[in-house]
C-alpha positions as CSV (number, residue, x, y, z in Angstrom):
1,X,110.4,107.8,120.8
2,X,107.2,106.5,121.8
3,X,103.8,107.1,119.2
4,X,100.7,106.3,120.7
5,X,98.1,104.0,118.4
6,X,95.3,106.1,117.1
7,X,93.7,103.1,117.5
8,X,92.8,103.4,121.6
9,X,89.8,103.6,122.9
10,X,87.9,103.7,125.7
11,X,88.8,105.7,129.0
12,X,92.4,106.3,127.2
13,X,90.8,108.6,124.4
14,X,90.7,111.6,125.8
15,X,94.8,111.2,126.2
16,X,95.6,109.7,122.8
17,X,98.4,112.9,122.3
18,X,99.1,113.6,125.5
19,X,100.6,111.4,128.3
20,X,98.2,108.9,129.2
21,X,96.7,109.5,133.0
22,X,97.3,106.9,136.2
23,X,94.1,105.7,135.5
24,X,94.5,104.8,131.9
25,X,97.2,102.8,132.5
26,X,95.8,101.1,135.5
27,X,92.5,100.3,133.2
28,X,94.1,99.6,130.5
29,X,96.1,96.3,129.0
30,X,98.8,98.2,127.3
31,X,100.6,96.1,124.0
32,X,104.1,97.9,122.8
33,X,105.9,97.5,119.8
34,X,108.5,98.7,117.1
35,X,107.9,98.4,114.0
36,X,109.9,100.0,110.9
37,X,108.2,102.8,109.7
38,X,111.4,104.1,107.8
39,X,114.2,102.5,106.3
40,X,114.9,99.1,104.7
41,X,111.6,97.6,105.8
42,X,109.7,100.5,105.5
43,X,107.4,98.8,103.6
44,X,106.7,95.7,104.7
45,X,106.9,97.2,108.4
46,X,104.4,99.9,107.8
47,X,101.7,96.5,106.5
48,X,102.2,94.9,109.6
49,X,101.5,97.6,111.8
50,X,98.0,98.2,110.1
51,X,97.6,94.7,111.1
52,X,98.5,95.5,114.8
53,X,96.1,98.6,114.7
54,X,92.9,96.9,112.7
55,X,93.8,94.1,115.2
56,X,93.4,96.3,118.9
57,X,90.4,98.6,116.7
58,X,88.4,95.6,116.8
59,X,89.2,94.3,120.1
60,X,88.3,97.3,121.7
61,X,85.0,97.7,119.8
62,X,84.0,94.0,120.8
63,X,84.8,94.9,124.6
64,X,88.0,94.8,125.2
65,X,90.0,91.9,127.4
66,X,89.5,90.4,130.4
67,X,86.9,93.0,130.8
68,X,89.9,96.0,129.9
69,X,90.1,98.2,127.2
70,X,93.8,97.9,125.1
71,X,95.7,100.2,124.5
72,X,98.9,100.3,121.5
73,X,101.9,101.8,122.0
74,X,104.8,101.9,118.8
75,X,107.5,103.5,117.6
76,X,109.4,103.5,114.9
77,X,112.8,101.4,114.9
78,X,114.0,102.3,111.8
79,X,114.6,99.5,110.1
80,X,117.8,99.6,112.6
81,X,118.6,96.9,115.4
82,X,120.0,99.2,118.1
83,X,116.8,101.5,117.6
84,X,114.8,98.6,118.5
85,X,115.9,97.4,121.4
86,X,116.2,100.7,122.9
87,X,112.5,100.8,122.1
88,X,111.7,97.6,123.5
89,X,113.6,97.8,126.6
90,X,111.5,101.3,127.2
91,X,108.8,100.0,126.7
92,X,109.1,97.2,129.5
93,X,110.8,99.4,131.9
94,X,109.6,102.5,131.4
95,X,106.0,102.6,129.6
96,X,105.3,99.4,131.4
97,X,103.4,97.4,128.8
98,X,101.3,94.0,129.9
99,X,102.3,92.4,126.5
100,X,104.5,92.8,123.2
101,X,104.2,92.2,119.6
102,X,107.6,91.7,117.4
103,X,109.0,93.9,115.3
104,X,109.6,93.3,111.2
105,X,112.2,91.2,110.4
106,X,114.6,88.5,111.6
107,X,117.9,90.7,111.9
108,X,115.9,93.1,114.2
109,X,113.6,89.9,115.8
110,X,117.0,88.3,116.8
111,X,117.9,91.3,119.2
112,X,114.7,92.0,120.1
113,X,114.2,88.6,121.4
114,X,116.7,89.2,123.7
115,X,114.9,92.1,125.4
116,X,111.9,89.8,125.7
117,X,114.0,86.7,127.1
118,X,116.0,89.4,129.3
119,X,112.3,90.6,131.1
120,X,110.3,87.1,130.5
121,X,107.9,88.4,128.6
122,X,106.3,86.4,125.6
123,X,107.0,87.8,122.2
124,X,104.5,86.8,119.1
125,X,107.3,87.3,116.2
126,X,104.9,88.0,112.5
127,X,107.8,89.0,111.1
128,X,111.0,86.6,111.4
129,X,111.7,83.7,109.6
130,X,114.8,82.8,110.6
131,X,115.1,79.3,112.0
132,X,118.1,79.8,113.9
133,X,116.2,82.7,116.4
134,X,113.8,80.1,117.4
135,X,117.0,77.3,118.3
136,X,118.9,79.0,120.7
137,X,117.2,77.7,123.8
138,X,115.3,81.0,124.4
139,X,111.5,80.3,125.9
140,X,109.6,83.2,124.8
141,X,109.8,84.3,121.3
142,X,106.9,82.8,119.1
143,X,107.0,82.3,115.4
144,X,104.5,82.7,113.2
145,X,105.8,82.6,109.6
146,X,107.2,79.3,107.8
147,X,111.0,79.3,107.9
148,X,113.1,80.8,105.5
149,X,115.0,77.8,104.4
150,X,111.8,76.9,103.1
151,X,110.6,79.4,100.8
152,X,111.6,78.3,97.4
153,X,110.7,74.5,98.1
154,X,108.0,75.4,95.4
155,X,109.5,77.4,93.0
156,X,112.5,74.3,93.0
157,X,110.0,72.0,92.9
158,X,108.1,73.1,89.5
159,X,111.3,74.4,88.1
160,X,112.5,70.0,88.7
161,X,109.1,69.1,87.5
162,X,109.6,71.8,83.8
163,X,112.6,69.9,83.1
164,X,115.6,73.3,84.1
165,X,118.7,71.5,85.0
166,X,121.0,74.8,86.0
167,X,120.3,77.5,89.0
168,X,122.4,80.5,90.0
169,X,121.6,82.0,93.4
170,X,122.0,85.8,94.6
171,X,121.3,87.5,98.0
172,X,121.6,90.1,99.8
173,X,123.8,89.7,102.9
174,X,121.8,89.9,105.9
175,X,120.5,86.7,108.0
176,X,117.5,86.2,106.7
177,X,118.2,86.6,102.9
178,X,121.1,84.2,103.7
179,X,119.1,81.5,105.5
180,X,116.8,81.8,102.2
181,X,119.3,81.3,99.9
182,X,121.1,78.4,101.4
183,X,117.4,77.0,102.0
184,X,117.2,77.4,98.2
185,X,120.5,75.9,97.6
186,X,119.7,72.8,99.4
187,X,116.5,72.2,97.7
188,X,117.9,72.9,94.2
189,X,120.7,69.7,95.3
190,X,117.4,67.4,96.3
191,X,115.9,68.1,93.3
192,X,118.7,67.6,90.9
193,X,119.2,71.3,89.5
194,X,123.4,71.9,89.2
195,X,123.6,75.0,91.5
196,X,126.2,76.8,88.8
197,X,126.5,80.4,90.8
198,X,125.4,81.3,94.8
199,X,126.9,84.8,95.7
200,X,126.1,87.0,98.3
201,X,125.9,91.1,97.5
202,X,126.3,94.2,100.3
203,X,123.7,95.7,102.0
204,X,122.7,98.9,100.0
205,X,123.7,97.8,96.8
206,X,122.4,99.9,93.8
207,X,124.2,98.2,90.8
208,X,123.4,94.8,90.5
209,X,125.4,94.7,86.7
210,X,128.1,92.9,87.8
211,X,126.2,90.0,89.4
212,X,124.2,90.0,86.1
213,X,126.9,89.6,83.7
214,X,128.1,86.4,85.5
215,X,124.0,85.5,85.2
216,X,124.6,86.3,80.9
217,X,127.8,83.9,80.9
218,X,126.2,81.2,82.8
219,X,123.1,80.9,80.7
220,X,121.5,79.0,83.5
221,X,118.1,78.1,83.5
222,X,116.5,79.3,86.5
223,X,117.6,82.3,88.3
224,X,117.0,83.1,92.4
225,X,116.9,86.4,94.0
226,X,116.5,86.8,98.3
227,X,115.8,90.2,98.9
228,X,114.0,92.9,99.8
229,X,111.9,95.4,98.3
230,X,114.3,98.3,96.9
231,X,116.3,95.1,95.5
232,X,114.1,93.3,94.0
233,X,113.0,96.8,91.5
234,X,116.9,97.7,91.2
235,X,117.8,94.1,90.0
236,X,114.3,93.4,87.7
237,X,114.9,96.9,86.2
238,X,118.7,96.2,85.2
239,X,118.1,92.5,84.1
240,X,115.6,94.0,81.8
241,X,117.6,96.8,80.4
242,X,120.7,94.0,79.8
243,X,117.5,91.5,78.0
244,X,118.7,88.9,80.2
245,X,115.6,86.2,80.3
246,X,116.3,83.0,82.4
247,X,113.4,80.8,81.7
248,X,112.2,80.9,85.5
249,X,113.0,83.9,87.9
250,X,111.9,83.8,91.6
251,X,112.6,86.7,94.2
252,X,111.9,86.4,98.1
253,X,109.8,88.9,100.0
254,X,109.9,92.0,97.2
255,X,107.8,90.6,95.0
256,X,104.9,89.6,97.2
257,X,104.6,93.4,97.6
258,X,102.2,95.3,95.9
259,X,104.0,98.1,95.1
260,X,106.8,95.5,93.2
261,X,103.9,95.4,90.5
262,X,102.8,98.9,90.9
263,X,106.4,100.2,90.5
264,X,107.6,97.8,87.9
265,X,104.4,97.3,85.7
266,X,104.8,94.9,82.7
267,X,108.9,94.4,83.6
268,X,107.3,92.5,86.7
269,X,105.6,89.9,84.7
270,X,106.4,86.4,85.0
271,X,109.1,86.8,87.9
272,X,108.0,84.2,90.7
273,X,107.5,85.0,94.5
274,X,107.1,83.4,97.4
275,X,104.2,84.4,99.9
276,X,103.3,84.0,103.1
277,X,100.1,84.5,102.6
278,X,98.2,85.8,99.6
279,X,94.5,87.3,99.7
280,X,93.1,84.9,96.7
281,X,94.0,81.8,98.5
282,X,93.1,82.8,101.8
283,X,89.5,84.1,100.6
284,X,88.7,80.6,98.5
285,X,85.6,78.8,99.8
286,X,86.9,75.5,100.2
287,X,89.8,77.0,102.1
288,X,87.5,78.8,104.8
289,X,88.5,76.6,107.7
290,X,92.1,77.1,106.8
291,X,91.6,80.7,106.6
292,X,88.6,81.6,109.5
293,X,87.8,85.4,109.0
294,X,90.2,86.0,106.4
295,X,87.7,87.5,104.0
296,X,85.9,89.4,106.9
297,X,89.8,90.5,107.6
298,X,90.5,91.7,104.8
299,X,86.8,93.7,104.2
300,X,88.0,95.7,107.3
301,X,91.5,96.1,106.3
302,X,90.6,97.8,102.8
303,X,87.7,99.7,104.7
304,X,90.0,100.9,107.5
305,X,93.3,101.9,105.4
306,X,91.8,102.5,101.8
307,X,94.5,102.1,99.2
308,X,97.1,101.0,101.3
309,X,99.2,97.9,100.6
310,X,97.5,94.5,101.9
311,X,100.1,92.2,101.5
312,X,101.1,88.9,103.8
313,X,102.8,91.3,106.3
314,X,99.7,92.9,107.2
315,X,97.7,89.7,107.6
316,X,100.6,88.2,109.9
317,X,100.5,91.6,111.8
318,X,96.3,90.8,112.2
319,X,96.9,87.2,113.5
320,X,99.6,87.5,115.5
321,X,97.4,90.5,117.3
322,X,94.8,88.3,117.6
323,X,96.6,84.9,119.0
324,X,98.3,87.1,121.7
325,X,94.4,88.5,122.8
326,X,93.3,84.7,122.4
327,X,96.1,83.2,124.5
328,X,95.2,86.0,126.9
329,X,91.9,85.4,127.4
330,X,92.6,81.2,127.7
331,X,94.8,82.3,130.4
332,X,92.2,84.8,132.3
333,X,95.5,87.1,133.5
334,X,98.7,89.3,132.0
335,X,100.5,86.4,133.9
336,X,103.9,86.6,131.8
337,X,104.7,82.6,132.5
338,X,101.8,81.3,132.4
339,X,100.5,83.7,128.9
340,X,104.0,81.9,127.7
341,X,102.1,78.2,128.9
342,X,99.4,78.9,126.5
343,X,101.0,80.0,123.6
344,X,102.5,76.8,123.6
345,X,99.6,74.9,123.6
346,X,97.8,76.8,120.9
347,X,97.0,74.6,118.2
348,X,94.3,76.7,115.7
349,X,93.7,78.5,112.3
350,X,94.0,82.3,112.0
351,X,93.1,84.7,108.8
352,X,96.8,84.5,108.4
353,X,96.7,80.4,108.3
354,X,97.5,77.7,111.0
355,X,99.6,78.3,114.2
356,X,101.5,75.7,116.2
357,X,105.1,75.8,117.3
358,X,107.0,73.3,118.8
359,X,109.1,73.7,122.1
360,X,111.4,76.4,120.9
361,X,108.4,78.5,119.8
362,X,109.6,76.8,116.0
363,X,106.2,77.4,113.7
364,X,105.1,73.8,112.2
365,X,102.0,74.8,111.6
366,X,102.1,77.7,108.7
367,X,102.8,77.0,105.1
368,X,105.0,79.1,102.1
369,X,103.0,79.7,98.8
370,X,104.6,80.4,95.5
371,X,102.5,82.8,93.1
372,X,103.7,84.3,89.5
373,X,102.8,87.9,87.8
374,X,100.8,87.2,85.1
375,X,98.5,90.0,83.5
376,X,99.2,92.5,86.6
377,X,97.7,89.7,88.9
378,X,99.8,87.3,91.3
379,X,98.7,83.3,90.2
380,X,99.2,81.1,92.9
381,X,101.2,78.1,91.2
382,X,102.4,76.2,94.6
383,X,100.5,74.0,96.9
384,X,99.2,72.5,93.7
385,X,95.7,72.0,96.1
386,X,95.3,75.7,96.0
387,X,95.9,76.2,92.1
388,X,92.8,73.6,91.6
Protein backbone atom coordinates (compact mmCIF):
# COMPACT_ATOMS: atom_id res chain seq x y z
CA UNK A 1 0.00 0.00 0.00
CA UNK A 2 2.65 2.16 1.16
CA UNK A 3 5.27 3.96 -1.71
CA UNK A 4 8.15 5.43 -0.38
CA UNK A 5 9.10 9.17 -1.75
CA UNK A 6 12.08 9.04 -4.03
CA UNK A 7 12.49 12.16 -2.57
CA UNK A 8 14.44 10.88 0.92
CA UNK A 9 17.62 11.56 1.69
CA UNK A 10 20.04 11.35 4.02
CA UNK A 11 20.74 8.15 6.29
CA UNK A 12 17.27 6.75 4.75
CA UNK A 13 18.85 6.42 1.17
CA UNK A 14 20.29 3.42 1.18
CA UNK A 15 16.52 1.93 2.06
CA UNK A 16 14.53 3.98 -0.32
CA UNK A 17 12.93 0.25 -1.80
CA UNK A 18 13.37 -1.64 0.83
CA UNK A 19 11.92 -1.35 4.44
CA UNK A 20 13.47 1.39 6.11
CA UNK A 21 16.00 0.26 9.13
CA UNK A 22 15.34 1.10 13.17
CA UNK A 23 17.59 3.75 12.68
CA UNK A 24 16.02 5.54 9.87
CA UNK A 25 13.05 5.87 11.43
CA UNK A 26 14.44 6.90 14.78
CA UNK A 27 16.60 9.69 12.67
CA UNK A 28 14.26 10.51 10.67
CA UNK A 29 10.86 12.97 10.83
CA UNK A 30 8.66 10.80 8.76
CA UNK A 31 5.48 12.90 6.84
CA UNK A 32 2.62 10.37 5.32
CA UNK A 33 0.13 10.90 2.89
CA UNK A 34 -2.44 9.74 0.23
CA UNK A 35 -2.76 11.25 -2.51
CA UNK A 36 -4.85 10.12 -5.80
CA UNK A 37 -2.61 8.85 -8.18
CA UNK A 38 -5.48 7.11 -10.10
CA UNK A 39 -8.97 7.77 -10.62
CA UNK A 40 -11.20 10.80 -10.59
CA UNK A 41 -8.49 13.10 -9.26
CA UNK A 42 -5.79 11.57 -10.97
CA UNK A 43 -4.85 14.61 -12.16
CA UNK A 44 -5.02 17.12 -9.95
CA UNK A 45 -3.70 14.61 -7.19
CA UNK A 46 -0.70 13.54 -9.10
CA UNK A 47 0.26 18.03 -9.18
CA UNK A 48 -0.03 18.12 -5.56
CA UNK A 49 2.14 15.32 -4.78
CA UNK A 50 5.05 16.87 -6.90
CA UNK A 51 4.46 19.72 -4.65
CA UNK A 52 4.88 17.41 -1.52
CA UNK A 53 8.07 15.79 -3.05
CA UNK A 54 9.90 19.29 -4.52
CA UNK A 55 8.73 20.46 -0.94
CA UNK A 56 10.76 17.49 1.40
CA UNK A 57 13.74 17.61 -1.78
CA UNK A 58 14.53 20.95 -0.68
CA UNK A 59 14.11 20.55 2.96
CA UNK A 60 16.38 17.89 3.09
CA UNK A 61 19.10 19.54 0.89
CA UNK A 62 18.91 22.72 3.23
CA UNK A 63 19.43 20.42 6.36
CA UNK A 64 16.67 18.95 7.22
CA UNK A 65 14.40 19.81 10.68
CA UNK A 66 15.08 20.22 13.94
CA UNK A 67 18.46 18.99 12.98
CA UNK A 68 16.57 15.57 11.18
CA UNK A 69 16.49 14.48 7.86
CA UNK A 70 12.59 13.89 6.46
CA UNK A 71 11.49 11.35 5.17
CA UNK A 72 7.84 10.90 2.65
CA UNK A 73 5.84 8.26 2.79
CA UNK A 74 2.49 8.03 0.12
CA UNK A 75 0.26 5.91 -1.42
CA UNK A 76 -2.19 6.05 -3.66
CA UNK A 77 -5.94 6.31 -2.47
CA UNK A 78 -7.48 6.11 -5.60
CA UNK A 79 -9.42 8.88 -5.92
CA UNK A 80 -11.67 6.59 -3.36
CA UNK A 81 -12.63 7.56 0.32
CA UNK A 82 -12.43 4.12 2.01
CA UNK A 83 -8.84 3.63 0.34
CA UNK A 84 -7.79 6.67 2.16
CA UNK A 85 -8.53 6.19 5.38
CA UNK A 86 -7.23 2.82 5.39
CA UNK A 87 -4.05 4.55 4.24
CA UNK A 88 -4.17 7.15 6.80
CA UNK A 89 -4.99 5.07 9.69
CA UNK A 90 -1.74 2.86 8.58
CA UNK A 91 0.13 5.25 8.48
CA UNK A 92 -0.37 6.58 12.13
CA UNK A 93 -0.55 3.18 13.55
CA UNK A 94 1.46 1.26 11.81
CA UNK A 95 4.30 3.25 9.72
CA UNK A 96 4.25 5.69 12.64
CA UNK A 97 4.60 9.00 10.90
CA UNK A 98 5.55 12.42 13.10
CA UNK A 99 3.25 14.45 10.70
CA UNK A 100 0.55 14.36 7.79
CA UNK A 101 -0.25 16.12 4.74
CA UNK A 102 -4.05 15.84 3.27
CA UNK A 103 -5.11 14.17 0.57
CA UNK A 104 -6.87 15.78 -2.75
CA UNK A 105 -10.14 16.73 -2.47
CA UNK A 106 -12.96 17.62 -0.03
CA UNK A 107 -15.11 14.24 -0.32
CA UNK A 108 -11.85 12.28 0.58
CA UNK A 109 -10.50 15.35 3.11
CA UNK A 110 -13.87 14.98 4.97
CA UNK A 111 -12.97 11.25 6.03
CA UNK A 112 -9.64 11.78 6.28
CA UNK A 113 -10.06 14.35 8.78
CA UNK A 114 -11.56 12.04 10.87
CA UNK A 115 -8.48 9.78 11.12
CA UNK A 116 -6.50 12.89 12.00
CA UNK A 117 -9.10 14.16 14.78
CA UNK A 118 -9.41 10.33 15.78
CA UNK A 119 -5.20 10.19 16.60
CA UNK A 120 -4.83 14.22 17.26
CA UNK A 121 -2.65 14.78 14.80
CA UNK A 122 -2.67 18.07 12.79
CA UNK A 123 -3.65 17.76 9.17
CA UNK A 124 -2.54 20.76 6.55
CA UNK A 125 -5.66 20.11 3.92
CA UNK A 126 -4.09 21.80 0.13
CA UNK A 127 -6.75 20.14 -1.30
CA UNK A 128 -10.37 20.76 0.20
CA UNK A 129 -12.49 23.55 -0.12
CA UNK A 130 -15.36 22.63 1.40
CA UNK A 131 -16.54 24.96 4.20
CA UNK A 132 -18.51 22.63 5.96
CA UNK A 133 -15.19 20.19 6.81
CA UNK A 134 -13.66 23.01 8.59
CA UNK A 135 -17.34 23.70 10.83
CA UNK A 136 -17.85 20.74 12.52
CA UNK A 137 -16.03 21.45 15.72
CA UNK A 138 -12.98 19.32 14.78
CA UNK A 139 -9.47 20.98 16.07
CA UNK A 140 -6.99 19.66 13.67
CA UNK A 141 -7.59 19.90 10.05
CA UNK A 142 -6.08 23.15 8.44
CA UNK A 143 -7.31 24.78 5.23
CA UNK A 144 -5.41 26.17 2.84
CA UNK A 145 -7.58 26.97 -0.26
CA UNK A 146 -10.46 29.76 -0.42
CA UNK A 147 -13.81 28.10 0.01
CA UNK A 148 -15.85 26.76 -2.58
CA UNK A 149 -18.86 28.85 -2.15
CA UNK A 150 -16.59 31.42 -3.27
CA UNK A 151 -15.30 30.56 -6.48
CA UNK A 152 -17.39 32.23 -8.99
CA UNK A 153 -17.75 35.49 -6.93
CA UNK A 154 -15.65 36.86 -9.98
CA UNK A 155 -16.93 35.31 -12.89
CA UNK A 156 -20.66 36.66 -11.32
CA UNK A 157 -19.33 39.70 -10.63
CA UNK A 158 -18.01 40.70 -14.44
CA UNK A 159 -20.85 38.77 -15.89
CA UNK A 160 -23.29 41.77 -13.40
CA UNK A 161 -20.88 44.36 -14.48
CA UNK A 162 -21.32 43.07 -18.87
CA UNK A 163 -24.84 43.67 -18.47
CA UNK A 164 -26.03 39.17 -18.65
CA UNK A 165 -29.33 39.07 -16.83
CA UNK A 166 -29.98 34.95 -17.06
CA UNK A 167 -27.65 32.01 -15.55
CA UNK A 168 -28.20 28.30 -15.57
CA UNK A 169 -26.07 26.22 -13.22
CA UNK A 170 -24.83 22.43 -13.60
CA UNK A 171 -22.75 20.19 -11.30
CA UNK A 172 -21.62 17.26 -10.70
CA UNK A 173 -23.00 15.56 -7.55
CA UNK A 174 -20.36 15.28 -5.12
CA UNK A 175 -19.78 17.78 -1.98
CA UNK A 176 -17.61 19.93 -3.31
CA UNK A 177 -19.00 20.60 -6.77
CA UNK A 178 -22.36 21.13 -4.82
CA UNK A 179 -20.94 23.60 -2.27
CA UNK A 180 -19.65 25.49 -5.59
CA UNK A 181 -22.66 25.55 -7.29
CA UNK A 182 -24.95 26.74 -4.56
CA UNK A 183 -21.94 29.32 -3.76
CA UNK A 184 -22.58 30.29 -7.41
CA UNK A 185 -26.20 30.41 -6.97
CA UNK A 186 -26.13 32.71 -4.22
CA UNK A 187 -23.84 35.20 -5.77
CA UNK A 188 -25.80 35.20 -9.13
CA UNK A 189 -29.13 36.31 -6.61
CA UNK A 190 -26.79 39.33 -5.03
CA UNK A 191 -25.93 40.35 -8.12
CA UNK A 192 -29.21 40.38 -9.86
CA UNK A 193 -28.67 37.55 -12.58
CA UNK A 194 -32.35 35.33 -12.74
CA UNK A 195 -30.86 31.89 -11.85
CA UNK A 196 -33.26 30.22 -14.83
CA UNK A 197 -31.79 26.36 -14.46
CA UNK A 198 -29.47 24.70 -11.30
CA UNK A 199 -29.35 20.87 -11.76
CA UNK A 200 -27.16 18.45 -10.37
CA UNK A 201 -25.74 15.33 -12.89
CA UNK A 202 -24.34 11.58 -11.50
CA UNK A 203 -20.99 10.85 -10.85
CA UNK A 204 -19.54 9.28 -14.09
CA UNK A 205 -21.57 10.87 -16.41
CA UNK A 206 -20.42 10.71 -20.10
CA UNK A 207 -23.44 12.33 -22.00
CA UNK A 208 -23.99 15.66 -20.89
CA UNK A 209 -26.72 16.17 -24.20
CA UNK A 210 -29.57 16.22 -22.18
CA UNK A 211 -28.46 18.87 -19.75
CA UNK A 212 -27.43 20.81 -22.87
CA UNK A 213 -30.66 20.83 -24.65
CA UNK A 214 -32.42 22.38 -21.65
CA UNK A 215 -29.09 25.01 -21.85
CA UNK A 216 -30.41 25.54 -26.01
CA UNK A 217 -34.17 26.18 -24.77
CA UNK A 218 -33.23 28.48 -22.05
CA UNK A 219 -31.08 30.77 -24.15
CA UNK A 220 -29.57 32.06 -21.02
CA UNK A 221 -26.80 34.33 -20.94
CA UNK A 222 -24.20 32.93 -18.84
CA UNK A 223 -23.64 29.37 -18.37
CA UNK A 224 -21.77 27.56 -14.98
CA UNK A 225 -20.19 24.29 -14.87
CA UNK A 226 -18.63 22.72 -11.24
CA UNK A 227 -16.60 19.90 -12.12
CA UNK A 228 -13.81 18.07 -12.59
CA UNK A 229 -11.44 17.34 -15.14
CA UNK A 230 -12.89 14.43 -17.35
CA UNK A 231 -16.23 16.69 -17.22
CA UNK A 232 -15.26 19.64 -18.05
CA UNK A 233 -13.63 17.99 -21.81
CA UNK A 234 -16.93 15.72 -22.08
CA UNK A 235 -19.28 18.74 -21.59
CA UNK A 236 -16.99 21.59 -23.72
CA UNK A 237 -16.68 18.92 -26.50
CA UNK A 238 -20.55 18.25 -26.70
CA UNK A 239 -21.56 21.99 -26.25
CA UNK A 240 -19.39 22.57 -29.23
CA UNK A 241 -20.57 19.80 -31.50
CA UNK A 242 -24.48 21.10 -30.59
CA UNK A 243 -22.95 25.08 -31.53
CA UNK A 244 -24.42 26.09 -28.29
CA UNK A 245 -22.49 29.62 -27.36
CA UNK A 246 -23.79 31.28 -24.15
CA UNK A 247 -22.12 34.58 -24.14
CA UNK A 248 -19.97 33.72 -20.80
CA UNK A 249 -19.08 30.08 -19.81
CA UNK A 250 -17.18 29.42 -16.45
CA UNK A 251 -16.14 25.74 -15.25
CA UNK A 252 -14.59 24.98 -11.65
CA UNK A 253 -11.36 23.18 -11.16
CA UNK A 254 -11.07 21.49 -14.98
CA UNK A 255 -10.25 24.24 -16.63
CA UNK A 256 -7.43 25.62 -14.45
CA UNK A 257 -5.73 22.42 -15.70
CA UNK A 258 -3.32 22.36 -18.16
CA UNK A 259 -4.14 19.52 -19.97
CA UNK A 260 -8.03 21.18 -20.28
CA UNK A 261 -6.19 23.36 -23.01
CA UNK A 262 -3.88 20.75 -24.15
CA UNK A 263 -6.77 18.26 -24.74
CA UNK A 264 -9.29 20.73 -26.00
CA UNK A 265 -7.12 23.23 -28.05
CA UNK A 266 -9.11 26.11 -29.81
CA UNK A 267 -12.81 24.42 -28.36
CA UNK A 268 -11.20 25.68 -24.90
CA UNK A 269 -11.12 29.28 -25.87
CA UNK A 270 -13.01 31.76 -24.06
CA UNK A 271 -14.52 29.32 -21.38
CA UNK A 272 -13.78 31.03 -17.84
CA UNK A 273 -12.10 29.25 -14.81
CA UNK A 274 -11.59 29.84 -11.53
CA UNK A 275 -7.98 29.37 -9.91
CA UNK A 276 -6.48 28.98 -6.95
CA UNK A 277 -3.51 30.13 -7.94
CA UNK A 278 -2.16 30.81 -11.36
CA UNK A 279 1.78 31.08 -12.23
CA UNK A 280 1.39 34.70 -14.05
CA UNK A 281 -0.02 36.36 -11.11
CA UNK A 282 2.01 34.76 -8.56
CA UNK A 283 5.36 35.54 -10.56
CA UNK A 284 4.32 39.58 -11.08
CA UNK A 285 6.80 41.95 -9.51
CA UNK A 286 4.57 44.04 -7.62
CA UNK A 287 3.00 40.91 -6.25
CA UNK A 288 6.37 39.44 -4.76
CA UNK A 289 5.39 39.90 -1.18
CA UNK A 290 2.16 38.33 -1.81
CA UNK A 291 3.82 35.53 -3.53
CA UNK A 292 7.51 35.10 -1.54
CA UNK A 293 9.52 32.36 -3.67
CA UNK A 294 6.90 31.78 -5.98
CA UNK A 295 9.06 32.34 -9.02
CA UNK A 296 12.12 30.55 -7.34
CA UNK A 297 9.12 27.70 -6.79
CA UNK A 298 8.17 27.32 -9.78
CA UNK A 299 12.11 27.45 -11.45
CA UNK A 300 12.48 24.21 -9.34
CA UNK A 301 9.25 22.73 -10.06
CA UNK A 302 9.79 22.82 -14.07
CA UNK A 303 13.53 21.86 -13.42
CA UNK A 304 12.59 18.91 -11.08
CA UNK A 305 9.44 17.36 -13.10
CA UNK A 306 10.11 18.68 -16.79
CA UNK A 307 6.85 18.79 -18.70
CA UNK A 308 4.67 17.94 -16.11
CA UNK A 309 1.50 19.83 -15.34
CA UNK A 310 2.13 23.04 -12.90
CA UNK A 311 -1.07 24.03 -12.05
CA UNK A 312 -2.56 25.63 -8.55
CA UNK A 313 -2.60 21.99 -7.11
CA UNK A 314 0.95 21.67 -7.23
CA UNK A 315 1.76 25.07 -5.76
CA UNK A 316 -0.84 24.33 -2.73
CA UNK A 317 0.94 20.91 -2.43
CA UNK A 318 4.56 23.17 -2.12
CA UNK A 319 3.03 25.44 0.57
CA UNK A 320 1.20 23.39 2.50
CA UNK A 321 4.71 21.25 2.74
CA UNK A 322 6.39 24.10 3.65
CA UNK A 323 3.91 25.76 6.44
CA UNK A 324 3.80 22.21 8.16
CA UNK A 325 8.05 22.37 8.26
CA UNK A 326 7.65 26.14 9.32
CA UNK A 327 5.13 25.51 12.07
CA UNK A 328 7.52 22.68 13.09
CA UNK A 329 10.48 24.44 13.45
CA UNK A 330 8.37 27.54 15.55
CA UNK A 331 7.44 24.79 17.69
CA UNK A 332 11.20 23.16 18.16
CA UNK A 333 9.25 19.47 18.62
CA UNK A 334 6.78 16.76 16.67
CA UNK A 335 4.66 17.81 19.77
CA UNK A 336 1.11 16.91 18.12
CA UNK A 337 -0.79 19.73 20.46
CA UNK A 338 1.28 22.06 20.67
CA UNK A 339 2.41 21.79 16.33
CA UNK A 340 -1.63 22.19 16.33
CA UNK A 341 -0.87 25.68 18.74
CA UNK A 342 1.17 27.09 16.02
CA UNK A 343 -0.62 26.42 13.03
CA UNK A 344 -3.12 28.54 14.53
CA UNK A 345 -1.18 31.30 14.97
CA UNK A 346 0.49 31.36 11.64
CA UNK A 347 -0.33 34.48 10.04
CA UNK A 348 2.22 34.68 6.66
CA UNK A 349 2.63 34.57 2.76
CA UNK A 350 3.55 31.37 0.92
CA UNK A 351 4.44 30.79 -3.03
CA UNK A 352 0.90 29.53 -2.92
CA UNK A 353 -0.45 33.05 -1.35
CA UNK A 354 -1.48 34.08 2.26
CA UNK A 355 -2.35 31.59 5.10
CA UNK A 356 -4.45 32.30 8.19
CA UNK A 357 -7.37 30.36 9.44
CA UNK A 358 -9.63 31.20 12.04
CA UNK A 359 -10.47 28.79 15.06
CA UNK A 360 -11.91 25.96 13.07
CA UNK A 361 -8.82 25.83 10.87
CA UNK A 362 -11.41 28.10 8.28
CA UNK A 363 -8.76 29.77 5.65
CA UNK A 364 -9.40 33.70 5.67
CA UNK A 365 -6.44 34.45 4.43
CA UNK A 366 -6.19 32.91 0.61
CA UNK A 367 -8.03 34.44 -2.32
CA UNK A 368 -10.01 32.74 -5.73
CA UNK A 369 -8.76 34.21 -9.17
CA UNK A 370 -10.81 33.99 -12.27
CA UNK A 371 -8.69 33.68 -15.65
CA UNK A 372 -10.13 33.11 -19.41
CA UNK A 373 -8.52 31.02 -22.50
CA UNK A 374 -7.56 33.39 -24.84
CA UNK A 375 -4.98 32.58 -27.66
CA UNK A 376 -3.94 29.10 -25.81
CA UNK A 377 -3.02 31.36 -22.67
CA UNK A 378 -5.14 31.65 -19.31
CA UNK A 379 -5.75 35.84 -18.83
CA UNK A 380 -6.29 36.56 -15.40
CA UNK A 381 -9.63 38.88 -15.57
CA UNK A 382 -10.54 38.78 -11.55
CA UNK A 383 -9.07 40.69 -8.78
CA UNK A 384 -9.16 43.59 -11.14
CA UNK A 385 -5.62 44.60 -9.11
CA UNK A 386 -3.95 41.79 -10.72
CA UNK A 387 -5.30 42.39 -14.48
CA UNK A 388 -3.50 46.02 -14.10
Amino acid sequence: MRARSAFTAGICGAFLFGLASTACAQTTIRIGASVSQTGTYAVPGQNQLRGYQLCIKQANENGGVLERKLELLTADDQSQSAVAVKIYEKLITQDKVNAILGPYSSPITEFVADVSEKHGMPMLAPGAALTSIFRKGRKFVFMLYSPAESYFEGFVEVAAKRGLKTIAIFHQDTAATNAIAQGAADLAKRAGLQNVLMEPYPRGTHSFRGILKKVQAANVDVLIVASYLDDSIAFTRQMRELKINPQMLGMAIGPALPKFYETLGVSAESIYGSSQWEPESATLPRLAGEYPGAREFIEAYRREFPGADLSYHSASGYAACELLLEAIKRTGSLDRDKLRETLLALNLNTPFGAFKVDSGGFQTGHRTQIFQWLHGNKVIVWPEELTR
